[in-house]
N, C-alpha and C positions, 0 to 999 in steps of 0.2 A: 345430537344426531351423529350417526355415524356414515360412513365411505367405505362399503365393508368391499369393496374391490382392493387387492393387494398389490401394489406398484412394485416395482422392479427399484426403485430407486427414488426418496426425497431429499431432495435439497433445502437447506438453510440458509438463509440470505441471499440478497440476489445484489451482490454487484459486480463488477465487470467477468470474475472468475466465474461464478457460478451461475451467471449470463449465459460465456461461454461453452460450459457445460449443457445449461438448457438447450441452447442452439443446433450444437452436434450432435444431441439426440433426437434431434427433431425427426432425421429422418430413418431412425435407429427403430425399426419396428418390433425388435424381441426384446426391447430395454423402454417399460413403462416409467413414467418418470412427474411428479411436482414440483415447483419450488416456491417459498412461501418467503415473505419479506415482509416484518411490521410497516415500514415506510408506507403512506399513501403513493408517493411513484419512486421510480430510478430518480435521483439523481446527485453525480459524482460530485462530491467535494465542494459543493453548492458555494461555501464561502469562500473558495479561490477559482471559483469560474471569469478569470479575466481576459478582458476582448484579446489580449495579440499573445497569449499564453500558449505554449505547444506543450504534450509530451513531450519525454524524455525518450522515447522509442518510436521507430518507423513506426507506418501506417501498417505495416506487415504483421504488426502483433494485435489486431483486431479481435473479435474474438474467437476467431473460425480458422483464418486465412493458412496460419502455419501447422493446420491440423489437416483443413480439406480448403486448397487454393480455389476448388471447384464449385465451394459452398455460393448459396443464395443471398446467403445474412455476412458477406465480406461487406469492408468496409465503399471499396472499388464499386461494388453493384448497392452499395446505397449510395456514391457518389452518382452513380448513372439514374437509378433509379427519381433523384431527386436535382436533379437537371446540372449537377455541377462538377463531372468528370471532366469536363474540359479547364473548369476553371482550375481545379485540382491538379491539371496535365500544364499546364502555361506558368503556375508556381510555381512548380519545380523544387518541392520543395517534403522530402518523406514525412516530416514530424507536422500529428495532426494537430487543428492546434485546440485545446481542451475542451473550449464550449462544444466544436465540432462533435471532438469523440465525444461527449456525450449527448447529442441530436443523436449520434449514432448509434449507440445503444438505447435509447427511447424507440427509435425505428425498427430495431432487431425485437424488442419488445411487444412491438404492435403485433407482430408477425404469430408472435409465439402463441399456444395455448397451452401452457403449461406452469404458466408463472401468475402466482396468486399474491397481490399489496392487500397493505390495510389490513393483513394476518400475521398473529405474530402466537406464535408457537410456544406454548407455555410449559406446561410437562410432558416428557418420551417418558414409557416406561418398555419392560421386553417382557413378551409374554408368548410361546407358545413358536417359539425360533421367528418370531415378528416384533418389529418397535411397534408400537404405538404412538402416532403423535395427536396432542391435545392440543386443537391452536383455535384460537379465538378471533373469528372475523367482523374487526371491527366497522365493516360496514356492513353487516346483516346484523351485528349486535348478536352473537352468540356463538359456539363454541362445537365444534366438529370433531369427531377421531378420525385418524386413517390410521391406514397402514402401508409396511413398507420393509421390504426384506433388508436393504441396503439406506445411510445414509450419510450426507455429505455437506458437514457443516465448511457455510462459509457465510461467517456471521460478522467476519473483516472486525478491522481495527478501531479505537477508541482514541483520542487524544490523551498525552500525557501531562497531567500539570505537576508541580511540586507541590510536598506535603504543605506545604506553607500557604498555599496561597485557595482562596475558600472562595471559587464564582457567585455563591449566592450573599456573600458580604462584600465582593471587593468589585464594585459595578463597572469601573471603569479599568479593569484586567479580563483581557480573554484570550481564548489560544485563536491561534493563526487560523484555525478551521472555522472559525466566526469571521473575519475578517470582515468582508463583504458585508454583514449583516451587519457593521459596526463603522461603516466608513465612514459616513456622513458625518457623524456624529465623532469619530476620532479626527476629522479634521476640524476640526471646532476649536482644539484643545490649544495650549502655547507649548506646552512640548510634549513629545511623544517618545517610548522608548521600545526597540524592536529587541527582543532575545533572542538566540539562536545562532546557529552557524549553517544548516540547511536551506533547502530548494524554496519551502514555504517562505521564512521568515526572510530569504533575499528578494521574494516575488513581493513580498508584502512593504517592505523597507523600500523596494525602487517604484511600485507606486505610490507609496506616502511621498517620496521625493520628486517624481512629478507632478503630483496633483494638491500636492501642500498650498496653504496660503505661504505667504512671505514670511508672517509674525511667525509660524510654527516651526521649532527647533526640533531635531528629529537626531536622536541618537540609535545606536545598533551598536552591541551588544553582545561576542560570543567566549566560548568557557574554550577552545581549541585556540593554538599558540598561531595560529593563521585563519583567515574564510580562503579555505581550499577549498581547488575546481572536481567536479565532478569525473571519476577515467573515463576515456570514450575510446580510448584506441582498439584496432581491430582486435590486438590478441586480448587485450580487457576483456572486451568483447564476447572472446570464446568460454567465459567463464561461464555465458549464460546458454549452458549447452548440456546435454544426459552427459556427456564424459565427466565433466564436472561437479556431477550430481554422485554420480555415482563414486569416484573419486573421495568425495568430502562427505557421505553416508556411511562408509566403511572406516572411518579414521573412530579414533575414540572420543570421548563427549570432552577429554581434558584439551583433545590435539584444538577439534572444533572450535572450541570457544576463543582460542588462541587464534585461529584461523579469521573467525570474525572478528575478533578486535583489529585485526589485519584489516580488513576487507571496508572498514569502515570509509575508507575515500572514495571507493570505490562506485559504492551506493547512496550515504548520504552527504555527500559533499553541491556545491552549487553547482551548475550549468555554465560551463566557460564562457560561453559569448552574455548570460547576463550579467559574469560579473567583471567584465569588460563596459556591458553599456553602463555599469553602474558609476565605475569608473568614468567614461565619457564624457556621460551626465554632467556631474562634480565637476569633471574640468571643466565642461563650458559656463556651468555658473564660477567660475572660478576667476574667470578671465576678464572681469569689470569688478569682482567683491571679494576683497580679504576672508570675511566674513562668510562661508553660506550657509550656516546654523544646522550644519551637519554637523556629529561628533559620533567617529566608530572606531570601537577597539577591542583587538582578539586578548585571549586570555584572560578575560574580563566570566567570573564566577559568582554568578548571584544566588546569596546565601537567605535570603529574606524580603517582605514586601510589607511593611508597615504605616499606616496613616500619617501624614506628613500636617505639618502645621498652618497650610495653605488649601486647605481642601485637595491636595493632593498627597501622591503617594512617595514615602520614603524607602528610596532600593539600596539593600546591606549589601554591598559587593567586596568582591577583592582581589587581585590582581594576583592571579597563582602564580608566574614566575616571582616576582619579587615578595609574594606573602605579604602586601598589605593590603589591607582593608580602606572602605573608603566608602561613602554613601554618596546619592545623588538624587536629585527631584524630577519629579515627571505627573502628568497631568493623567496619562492613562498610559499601561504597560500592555503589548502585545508578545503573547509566550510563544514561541517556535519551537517547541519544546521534544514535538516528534508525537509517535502513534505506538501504541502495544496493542498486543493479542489482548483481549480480556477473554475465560472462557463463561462460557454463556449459559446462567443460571438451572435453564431446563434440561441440563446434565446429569441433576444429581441423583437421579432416581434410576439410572443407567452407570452407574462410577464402577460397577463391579463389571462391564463390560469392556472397562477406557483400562489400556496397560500404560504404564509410567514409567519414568528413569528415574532413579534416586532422587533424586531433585524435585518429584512432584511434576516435571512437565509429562505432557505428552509424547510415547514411545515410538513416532513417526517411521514405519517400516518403510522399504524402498516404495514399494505402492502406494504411499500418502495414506496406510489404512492408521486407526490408533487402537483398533479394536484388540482384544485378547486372540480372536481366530486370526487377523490379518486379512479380513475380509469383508467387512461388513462397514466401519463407519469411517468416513475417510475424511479428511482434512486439505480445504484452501487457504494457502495465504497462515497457517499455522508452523509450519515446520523449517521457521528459519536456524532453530538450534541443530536442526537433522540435517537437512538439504540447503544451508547457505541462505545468504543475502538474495540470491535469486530469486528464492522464491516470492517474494513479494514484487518481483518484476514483470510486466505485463508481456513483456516476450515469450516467458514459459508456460503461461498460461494454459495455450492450447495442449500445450506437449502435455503437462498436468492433466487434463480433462481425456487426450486420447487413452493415456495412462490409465486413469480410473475406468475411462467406458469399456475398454477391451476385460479388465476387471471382472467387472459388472457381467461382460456380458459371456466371459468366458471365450472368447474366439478374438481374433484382428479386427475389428473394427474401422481401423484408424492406424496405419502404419506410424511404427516409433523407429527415428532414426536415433541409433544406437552408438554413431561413433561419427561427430559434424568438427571437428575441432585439429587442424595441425599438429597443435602439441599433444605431448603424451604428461598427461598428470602424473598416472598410476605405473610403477613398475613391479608391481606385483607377479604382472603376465611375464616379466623376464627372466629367465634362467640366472641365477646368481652367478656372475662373473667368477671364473676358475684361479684361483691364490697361487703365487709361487714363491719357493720357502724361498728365500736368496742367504747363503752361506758367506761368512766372510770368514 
């Protein structure tokens, strides 16, 4: 069957970015628009939805709010909407906390008519200055074309594991994005081992150490010379700002790269007050038991995960400042290991469209487009090598999405504020300082 109606614009994947984008077109009458997601519904991060869990961003970065404060689908007018704006006003409290934001994009969803689940888009081809997309809905069991002048992969992130380690032989190893689906059954064990130096594997480590039995020894695990806190100060802060963007878009791919090895505390580091409770924790069981079968240590690089002689697993580690190696036992391994772009198989019949850097990535223009015109296919949550760490932060979002719409739509849309930031990155704009010979 075909959709022989031509859209202004489809979207790929629908999670929080490309939500956000649905949203603010909602009421964008010259910009037709789809978005299509294999998942049966939304939902975020399923395996780290826990009860007293916040983002790491005000409630301000919703999915609408810092694009149109006026919108209908803000986070504020589903707090009213669903009776808890007061209770929300008495907390006092910006950072929402997880499960919330995502009731709250399930309810932006309800609203929407523009977002199709249980469809998962299998070949684009171009034909005729139109994509084509071929997606197969698997709850009507069959398979549809449309079309669409413009489109806008945000087909998000994948867990990263090491080559080493095989989920479908090694049952009792999984990455942090199971967690949840794996509790029960990892409290069971006599000891447990957390990897990682991030936000996941410290959320994951301080609930295994609340809710452990006694018997369960519980180690953690990171390859960085310290578990450093996450930056949160204001000028940090302004990094997640267009000055900034535009700044660190215009440098070269050598500077960039440099730039974000830099940037790494910035973004994946832990949340300072968890790892303070985490600390706290540990002192109060500390204060009647020598003992409290915790054992964690930074600079600790795990090399390998092999069958141990216990019906558990033996971990090949080794201690990078001192360079030695060392092994240790554990009943079941939990990986923090972090998330990559993967790019998303129904590409390939479109690759003569996609422009590149040397390297094979994607050629991220200021407009998030990747297309050869710089106009057609755009990219969420893809161009942290072009546009920084930011972009995978939920604050940008909207700014991201006003970006693309005005695009799209050729006119303002959606005012883009151009310069929010105290400091000056760039001195580009300054007349080079005038030299004086000095004689002696």
């Amino acid at each position: 069957m075909e959709d022989r109606k031509v859209y202004s614009l489809i979207g790929i994947g629908i999670g929080p970015f490309n939500l956000g984008l649905a949203a603010l077109l909602e009421p964008v009458d010259d910009v037709s628009s789809l978005f299509f997601d294999q998942r049966e519904q939304f939902n975020w991060h399923p395996g780290l939805l826990f009860d007293h869990v916040t983002l790491q961003t005000p409630f301000l970065c919703d999915c609408v709010s810092m694009a149109d404060p006026t919108s209908k689908f803000s986070f504020l007018n589903f707090l009213k909407k669903t009776d808890r704006l007061y209770k929300f006003f008495i907390r006092e409290n910006f950072f929402v906390l997880r499960k919330e934001y995502n009731l709250y994009c399930q309810w932006v969803i309800k609203q929407l008519q523009n977002c199709r689940f249980s469809s998962s888009v299998r070949e684009i081809y171009y034909k005729d200055g139109l994509y084509e997309l071929h997606v197969f809905h698997k709850d009507q069991d069959q398979t549809k074309i449309y079309y669409t002048e413009k489109l806008v992969l945000g087909t998000g992130t994948v867990p990263i594991l090491p080559d080493f380690v095989d989920l479908n032989e090694m049952e009792k190893v999984c990455h942090t994005s199971s967690y949840l689906f794996r509790k029960e059954e990892i409290l069971e064990q006599d000891t447990v081992t957390v990897i990682g130096s991030g936000q996941s594997a410290a959320e994951v480590f301080f609930d295994l150490l609340q809710n452990r039995p006694k018997n369960l020894k519980l180690n953690w695990y990171s390859r960085p010379d310290r578990f450093f806190a996450m930056e949160y100060s204001k000028l940090i802060l302004e990094h997640t700002s267009p000055d900034y963007i535009d700044y660190f878009h215009q440098m070269s791919a050598s500077d960039r790269k440099v730039m974000l090895d830099r940037q790494k505390s910035q973004f994946k580091g832990v949340n300072f007050d968890l790892l303070n409770e985490i600390y706290d924790y540990m002192y109060a069981l500390s204060v009647d038991n020598d003992d409290i079968g915790v054992k964690i240590r930074p600079n600790i690089q795990l090399d390998d995960i092999t069958a141990g002689i216990h019906n558990n697993y033996e971990l090949h580690l080794e201690q990078v400042e001192q360079h030695k190696k060392f092994t240790d036992q554990a009943d079941y391994v939990i990986l923090g290991t972090g998330y990559h772009y993967q790019e998303p198989q129904f590409l390939k019949d479109i690759q003569h469209r996609i422009s590149r850097t040397s390297t094979g990535s994607y050629d991220v223009k200021r407009n998030y487009s990747i297309d050869t015109n710089g106009s057609e296919i755009f990219v969420q949550n893809a161009e942290i090598h072009t546009h920084s760490y930011i972009s995978s932060d939920l604050g940008m979002g909207a700014y991201r999405n006003s970006y693309i719409i005005n695009e799209v739509a050729k006119r303002e849309v959606y005012k883009l504020e151009k310069r929010i930031a105290f400091q000056d990155f760039d001195l580009s704009g300054i007349a080079a300082e005038k030299t004086v010979e000095i004689s002696i």
